[in-house]
MMTF fields as JSON, N, C-alpha, C and O atoms, coordinates in Angstrom:
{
  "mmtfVersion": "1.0.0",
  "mmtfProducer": "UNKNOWN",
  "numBonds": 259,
  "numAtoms": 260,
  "numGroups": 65,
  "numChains": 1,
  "numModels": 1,
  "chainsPerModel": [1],
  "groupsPerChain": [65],
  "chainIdList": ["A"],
  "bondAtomList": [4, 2, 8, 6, 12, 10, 16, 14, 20, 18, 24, 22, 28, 26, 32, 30, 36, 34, 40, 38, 44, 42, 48, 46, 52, 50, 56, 54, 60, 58, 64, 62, 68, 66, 72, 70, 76, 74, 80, 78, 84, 82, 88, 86, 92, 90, 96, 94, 100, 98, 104, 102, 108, 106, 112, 110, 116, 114, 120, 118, 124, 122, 128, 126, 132, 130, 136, 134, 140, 138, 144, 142, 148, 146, 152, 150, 156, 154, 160, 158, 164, 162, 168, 166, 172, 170, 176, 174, 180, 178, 184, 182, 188, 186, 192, 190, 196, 194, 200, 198, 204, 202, 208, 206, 212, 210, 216, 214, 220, 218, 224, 222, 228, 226, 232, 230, 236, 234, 240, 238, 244, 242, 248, 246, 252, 250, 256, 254],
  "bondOrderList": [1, 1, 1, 1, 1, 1, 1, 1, 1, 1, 1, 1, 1, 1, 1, 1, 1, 1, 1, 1, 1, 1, 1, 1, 1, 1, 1, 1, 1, 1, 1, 1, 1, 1, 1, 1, 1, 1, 1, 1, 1, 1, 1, 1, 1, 1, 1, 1, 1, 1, 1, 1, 1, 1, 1, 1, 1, 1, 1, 1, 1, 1, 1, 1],
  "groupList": [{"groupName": "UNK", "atomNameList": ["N", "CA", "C", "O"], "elementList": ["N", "C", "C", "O"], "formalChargeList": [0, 0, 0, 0], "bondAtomList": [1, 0, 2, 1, 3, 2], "bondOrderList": [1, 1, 2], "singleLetterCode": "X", "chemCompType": "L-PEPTIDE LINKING"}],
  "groupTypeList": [0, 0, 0, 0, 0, 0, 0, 0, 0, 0, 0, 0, 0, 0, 0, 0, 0, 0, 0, 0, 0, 0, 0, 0, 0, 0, 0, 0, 0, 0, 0, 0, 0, 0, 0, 0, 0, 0, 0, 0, 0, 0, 0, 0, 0, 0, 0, 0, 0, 0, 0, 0, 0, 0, 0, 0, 0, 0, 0, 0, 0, 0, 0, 0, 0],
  "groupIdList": [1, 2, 3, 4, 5, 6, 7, 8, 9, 10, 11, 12, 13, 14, 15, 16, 17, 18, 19, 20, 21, 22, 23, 24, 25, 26, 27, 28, 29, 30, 31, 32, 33, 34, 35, 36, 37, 38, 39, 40, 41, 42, 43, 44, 45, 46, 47, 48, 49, 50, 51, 52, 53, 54, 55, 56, 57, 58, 59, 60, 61, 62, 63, 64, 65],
  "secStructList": [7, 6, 6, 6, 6, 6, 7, 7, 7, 7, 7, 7, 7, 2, 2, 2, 2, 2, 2, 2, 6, 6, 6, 6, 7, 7, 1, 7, 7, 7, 7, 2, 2, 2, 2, 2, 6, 7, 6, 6, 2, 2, 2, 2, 2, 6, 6, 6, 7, 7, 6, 6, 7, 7, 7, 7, 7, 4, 4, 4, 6, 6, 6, 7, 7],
  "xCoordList": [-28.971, -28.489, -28.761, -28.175, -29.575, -29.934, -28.79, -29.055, -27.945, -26.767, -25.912, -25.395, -25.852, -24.893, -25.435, -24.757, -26.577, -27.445, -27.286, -27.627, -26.759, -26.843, -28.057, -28.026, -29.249, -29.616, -29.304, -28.256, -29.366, -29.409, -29.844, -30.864, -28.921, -29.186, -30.686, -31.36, -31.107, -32.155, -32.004, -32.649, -30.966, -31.093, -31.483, -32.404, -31.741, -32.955, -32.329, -33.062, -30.936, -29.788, -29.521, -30.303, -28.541, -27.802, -28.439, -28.066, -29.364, -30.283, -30.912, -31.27, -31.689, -32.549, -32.328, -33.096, -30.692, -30.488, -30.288, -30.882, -29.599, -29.121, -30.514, -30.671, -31.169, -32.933, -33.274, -33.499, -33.527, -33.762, -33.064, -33.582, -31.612, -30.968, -31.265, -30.104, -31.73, -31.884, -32.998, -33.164, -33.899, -35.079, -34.804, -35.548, -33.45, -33.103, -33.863, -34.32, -33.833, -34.455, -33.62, -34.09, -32.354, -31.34, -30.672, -30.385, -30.189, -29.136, -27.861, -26.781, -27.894, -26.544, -26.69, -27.783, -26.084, -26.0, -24.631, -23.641, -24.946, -23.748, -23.157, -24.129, -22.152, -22.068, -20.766, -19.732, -21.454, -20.55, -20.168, -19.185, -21.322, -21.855, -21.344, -21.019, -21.216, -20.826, -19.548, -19.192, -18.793, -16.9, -16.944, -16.527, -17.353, -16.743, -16.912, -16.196, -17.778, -17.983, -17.188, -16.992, -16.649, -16.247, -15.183, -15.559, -13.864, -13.255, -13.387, -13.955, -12.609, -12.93, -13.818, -13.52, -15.274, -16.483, -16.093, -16.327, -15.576, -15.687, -14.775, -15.358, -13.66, -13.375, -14.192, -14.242, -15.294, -15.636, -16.57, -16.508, -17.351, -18.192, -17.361, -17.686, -16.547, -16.301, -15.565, -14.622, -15.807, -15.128, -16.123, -16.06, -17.156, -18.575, -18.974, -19.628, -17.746, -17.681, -19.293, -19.206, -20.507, -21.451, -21.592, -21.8, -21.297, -21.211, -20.297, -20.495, -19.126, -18.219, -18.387, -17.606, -19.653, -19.846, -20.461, -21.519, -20.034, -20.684, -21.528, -21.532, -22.293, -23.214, -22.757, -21.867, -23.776, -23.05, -23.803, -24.767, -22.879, -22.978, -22.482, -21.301, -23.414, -23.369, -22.037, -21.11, -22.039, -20.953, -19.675, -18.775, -19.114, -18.271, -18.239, -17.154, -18.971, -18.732, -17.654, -16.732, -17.965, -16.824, -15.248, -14.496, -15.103, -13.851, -13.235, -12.257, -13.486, -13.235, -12.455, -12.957, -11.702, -10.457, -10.31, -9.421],
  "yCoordList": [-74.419, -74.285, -75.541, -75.586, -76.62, -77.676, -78.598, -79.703, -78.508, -79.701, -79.103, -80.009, -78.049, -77.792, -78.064, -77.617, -78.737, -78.942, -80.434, -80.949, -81.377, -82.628, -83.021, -84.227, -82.245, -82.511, -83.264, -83.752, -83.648, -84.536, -83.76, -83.093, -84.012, -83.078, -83.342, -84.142, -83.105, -83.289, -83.06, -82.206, -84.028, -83.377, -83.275, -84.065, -82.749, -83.109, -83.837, -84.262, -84.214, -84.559, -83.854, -83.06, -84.104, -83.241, -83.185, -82.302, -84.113, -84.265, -83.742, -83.252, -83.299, -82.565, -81.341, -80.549, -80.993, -79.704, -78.925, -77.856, -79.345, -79.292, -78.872, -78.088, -79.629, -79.201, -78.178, -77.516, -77.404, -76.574, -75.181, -74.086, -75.62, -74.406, -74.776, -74.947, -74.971, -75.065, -74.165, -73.545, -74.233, -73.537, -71.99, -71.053, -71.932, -70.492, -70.263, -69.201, -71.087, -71.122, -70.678, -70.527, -70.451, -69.774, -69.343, -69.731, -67.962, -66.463, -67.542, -67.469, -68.244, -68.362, -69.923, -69.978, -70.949, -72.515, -72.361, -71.631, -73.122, -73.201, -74.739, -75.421, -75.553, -76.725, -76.946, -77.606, -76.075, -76.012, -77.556, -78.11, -77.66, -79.176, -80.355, -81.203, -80.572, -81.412, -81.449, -82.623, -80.833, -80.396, -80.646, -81.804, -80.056, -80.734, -82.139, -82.689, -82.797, -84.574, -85.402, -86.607, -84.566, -85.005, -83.86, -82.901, -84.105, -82.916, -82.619, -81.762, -83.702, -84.569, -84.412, -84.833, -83.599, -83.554, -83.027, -83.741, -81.907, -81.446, -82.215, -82.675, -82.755, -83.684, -84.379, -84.588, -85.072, -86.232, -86.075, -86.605, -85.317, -84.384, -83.974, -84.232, -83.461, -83.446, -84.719, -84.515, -85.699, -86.876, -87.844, -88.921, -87.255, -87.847, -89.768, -90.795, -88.952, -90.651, -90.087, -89.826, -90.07, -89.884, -91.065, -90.727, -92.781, -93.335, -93.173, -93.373, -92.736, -91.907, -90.605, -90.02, -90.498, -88.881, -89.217, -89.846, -88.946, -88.972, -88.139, -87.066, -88.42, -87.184, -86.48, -86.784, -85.496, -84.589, -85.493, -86.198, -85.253, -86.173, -85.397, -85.395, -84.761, -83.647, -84.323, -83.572, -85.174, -85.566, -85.273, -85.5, -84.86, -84.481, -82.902, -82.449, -81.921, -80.758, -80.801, -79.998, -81.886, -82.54, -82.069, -81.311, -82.962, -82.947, -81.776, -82.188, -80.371, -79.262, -78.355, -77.24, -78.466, -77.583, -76.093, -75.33],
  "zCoordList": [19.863, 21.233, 22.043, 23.125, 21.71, 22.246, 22.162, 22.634, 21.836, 21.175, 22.896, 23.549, 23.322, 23.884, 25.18, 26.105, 25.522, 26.408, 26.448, 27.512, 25.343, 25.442, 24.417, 24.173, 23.669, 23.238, 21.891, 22.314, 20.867, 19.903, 18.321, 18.147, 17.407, 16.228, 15.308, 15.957, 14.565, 14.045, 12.459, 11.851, 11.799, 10.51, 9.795, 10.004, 8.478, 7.439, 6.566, 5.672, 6.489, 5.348, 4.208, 3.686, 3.856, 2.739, 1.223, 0.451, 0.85, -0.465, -0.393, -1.464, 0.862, 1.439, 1.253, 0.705, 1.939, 2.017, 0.645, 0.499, -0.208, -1.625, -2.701, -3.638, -2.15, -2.785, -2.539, -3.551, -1.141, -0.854, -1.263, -1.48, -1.3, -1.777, -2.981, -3.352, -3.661, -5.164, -5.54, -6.59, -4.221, -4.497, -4.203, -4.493, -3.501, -3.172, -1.482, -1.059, -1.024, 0.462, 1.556, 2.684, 1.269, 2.623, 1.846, 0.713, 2.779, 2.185, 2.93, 2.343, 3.811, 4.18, 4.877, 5.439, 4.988, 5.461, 6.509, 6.443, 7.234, 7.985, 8.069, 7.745, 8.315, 8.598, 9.846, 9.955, 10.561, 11.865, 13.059, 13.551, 13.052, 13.715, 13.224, 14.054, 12.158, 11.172, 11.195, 11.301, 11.153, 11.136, 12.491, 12.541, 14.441, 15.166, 15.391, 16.229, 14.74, 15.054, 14.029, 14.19, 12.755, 11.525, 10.933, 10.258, 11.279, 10.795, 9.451, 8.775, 9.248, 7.776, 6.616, 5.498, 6.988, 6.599, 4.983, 4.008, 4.897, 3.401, 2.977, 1.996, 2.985, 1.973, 1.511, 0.298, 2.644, 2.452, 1.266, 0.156, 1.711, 0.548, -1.15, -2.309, -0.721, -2.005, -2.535, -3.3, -2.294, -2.673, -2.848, -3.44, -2.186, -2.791, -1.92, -2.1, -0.743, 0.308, 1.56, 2.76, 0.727, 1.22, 2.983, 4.148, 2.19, 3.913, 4.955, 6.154, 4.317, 5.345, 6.452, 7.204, 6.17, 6.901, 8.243, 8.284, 8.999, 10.71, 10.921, 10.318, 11.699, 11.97, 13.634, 14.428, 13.655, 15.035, 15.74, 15.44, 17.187, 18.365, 19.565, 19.912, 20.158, 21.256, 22.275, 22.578, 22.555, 23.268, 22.511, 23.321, 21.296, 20.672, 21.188, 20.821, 21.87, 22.275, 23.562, 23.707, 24.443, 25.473, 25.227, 25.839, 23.923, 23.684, 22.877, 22.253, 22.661, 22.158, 22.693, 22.837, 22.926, 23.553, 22.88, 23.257]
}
Protein backbone atom coordinates (compact mmCIF):
# COMPACT_ATOMS: atom_id res chain seq x y z
CA UNK A 1 0.00 0.00 0.00
CA UNK A 2 3.05 2.28 0.31
CA UNK A 3 3.66 2.52 -3.55
CA UNK A 4 0.28 4.25 -3.76
CA UNK A 5 1.46 6.78 -1.22
CA UNK A 6 4.54 7.61 -3.38
CA UNK A 7 6.50 5.34 -1.49
CA UNK A 8 9.26 3.29 -3.34
CA UNK A 9 9.29 -0.61 -4.01
CA UNK A 10 11.60 -2.74 -2.06
CA UNK A 11 12.46 -5.75 -4.01
CA UNK A 12 14.19 -8.77 -3.10
CA UNK A 13 14.70 -9.70 -7.03
CA UNK A 14 13.67 -12.43 -9.02
CA UNK A 15 16.78 -15.06 -8.08
CA UNK A 16 15.73 -14.32 -4.92
CA UNK A 17 12.26 -14.89 -5.53
CA UNK A 18 12.62 -18.20 -7.59
CA UNK A 19 14.68 -19.62 -4.50
CA UNK A 20 12.22 -19.14 -2.26
CA UNK A 21 9.52 -20.67 -4.19
CA UNK A 22 11.69 -23.48 -4.56
CA UNK A 23 11.65 -23.86 -0.97
CA UNK A 24 7.80 -23.85 -1.24
CA UNK A 25 7.61 -20.46 0.73
CA UNK A 26 4.32 -18.85 -0.94
CA UNK A 27 0.78 -20.51 -1.79
CA UNK A 28 0.44 -17.65 -4.24
CA UNK A 29 3.12 -14.61 -5.91
CA UNK A 30 1.75 -11.85 -7.46
CA UNK A 31 3.65 -9.58 -10.08
CA UNK A 32 1.20 -6.85 -10.27
CA UNK A 33 3.70 -3.91 -9.77
CA UNK A 34 5.98 -5.09 -12.21
CA UNK A 35 3.39 -5.22 -15.33
CA UNK A 36 2.14 -1.46 -14.48
CA UNK A 37 5.88 0.03 -14.83
CA UNK A 38 6.72 -2.76 -17.50
CA UNK A 39 3.92 -4.06 -19.59
CA UNK A 40 6.21 -5.99 -21.32
CA UNK A 41 7.42 -7.81 -18.12
CA UNK A 42 6.49 -11.53 -18.93
CA UNK A 43 7.79 -11.59 -22.20
CA UNK A 44 10.71 -10.24 -21.00
CA UNK A 45 11.05 -12.99 -18.57
CA UNK A 46 10.35 -15.51 -20.61
CA UNK A 47 12.86 -14.47 -23.10
CA UNK A 48 15.25 -14.46 -20.44
CA UNK A 49 16.02 -10.37 -21.41
CA UNK A 50 16.77 -10.25 -17.53
CA UNK A 51 18.50 -6.29 -18.28
CA UNK A 52 15.47 -5.38 -20.01
CA UNK A 53 13.17 -5.48 -17.02
CA UNK A 54 12.25 -2.13 -15.26
CA UNK A 55 11.48 -2.03 -12.00
CA UNK A 56 8.18 -0.44 -10.34
CA UNK A 57 8.24 3.24 -10.07
CA UNK A 58 5.32 4.65 -8.00
CA UNK A 59 5.06 7.52 -10.29
CA UNK A 60 3.90 4.97 -12.99
CA UNK A 61 0.50 4.70 -10.76
CA UNK A 62 -0.07 8.52 -12.23
CA UNK A 63 -0.43 7.38 -15.51
CA UNK A 64 -3.17 4.44 -15.12
CA UNK A 65 -6.29 5.19 -16.58
Amino acid sequence: MGAFSGEGSTSVGLQKLVERMERDEFDLIAVGRALISDPAWVEKVRLGDWAGLKGFNAAALAELV
